[in-house]
C-alpha positions in Angstrom: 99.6 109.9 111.8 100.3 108.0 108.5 97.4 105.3 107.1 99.2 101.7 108.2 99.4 101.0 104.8 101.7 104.2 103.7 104.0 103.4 107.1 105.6 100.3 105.2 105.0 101.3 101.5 105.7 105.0 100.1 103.7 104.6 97.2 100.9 103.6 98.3 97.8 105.3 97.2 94.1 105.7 98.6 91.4 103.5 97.3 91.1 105.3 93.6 86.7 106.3 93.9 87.6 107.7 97.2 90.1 110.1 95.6 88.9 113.5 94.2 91.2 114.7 91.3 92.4 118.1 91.3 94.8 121.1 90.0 95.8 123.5 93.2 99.1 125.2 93.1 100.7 125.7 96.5 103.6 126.8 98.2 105.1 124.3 100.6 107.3 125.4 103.6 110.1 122.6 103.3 111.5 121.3 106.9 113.7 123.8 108.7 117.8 123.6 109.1 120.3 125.7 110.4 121.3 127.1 107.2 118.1 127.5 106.0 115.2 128.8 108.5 112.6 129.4 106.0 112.8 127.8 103.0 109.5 127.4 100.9 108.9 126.3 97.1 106.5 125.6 94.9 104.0 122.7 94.0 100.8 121.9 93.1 97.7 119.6 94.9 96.9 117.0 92.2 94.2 115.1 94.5 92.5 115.6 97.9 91.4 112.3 99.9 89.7 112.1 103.2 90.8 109.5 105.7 88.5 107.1 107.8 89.8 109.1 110.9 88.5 112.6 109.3 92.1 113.8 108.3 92.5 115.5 104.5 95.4 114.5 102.6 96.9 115.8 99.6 98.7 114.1 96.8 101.2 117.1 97.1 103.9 117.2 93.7 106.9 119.6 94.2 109.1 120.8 91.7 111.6 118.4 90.2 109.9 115.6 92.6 107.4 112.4 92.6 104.1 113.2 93.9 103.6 111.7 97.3 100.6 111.9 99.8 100.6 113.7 102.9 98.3 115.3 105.4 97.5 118.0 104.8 98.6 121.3 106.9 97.5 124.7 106.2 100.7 126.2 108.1 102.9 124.4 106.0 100.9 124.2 102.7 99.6 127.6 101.4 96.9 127.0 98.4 98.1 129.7 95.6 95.1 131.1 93.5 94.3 129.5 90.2 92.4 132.5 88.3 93.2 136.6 88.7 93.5 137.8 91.8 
């Protein structure tokens, strides 16, 4: 469930201390269609912010897109590693 405050405005943005900065790329499973069962594509987590209500959220920036926060959902959001594998 979205924060009230993100329901009626898109960019709004947690309470800045209670943000924790970050650099995580991922790899985001984009919503299904017909056409296109499994499409994923890459991004990267710029911040991590914990709701009242326990729920992480990620300030989640795909390719070619404005960052925007969402919940975040290991089955849909796959952290990438950021040193050698």
């Amino acid at each position: 469930m979205l924060p009230p405050q993100l329901q009626t405005d898109p960019t709004w943005s947690p309470p800045e201390p209670e943000v924790r900065p970050a650099y995580q790329p991922v790899e985001v499973r984009l919503d299904r269609t017909e056409t296109d069962p499994e499409s994923w594509t890459l991004g990267r987590i710029n911040a991590w912010w914990h709701a009242p209500d326990g729920t992480t959220w990620c300030r989640l920036r795909l390719i070619g897109a404005d960052p925007t926060w969402c919940p975040y959902d290991p089955e849909r959001i796959l952290l990438l590693p950021t040193v050698g594998i």
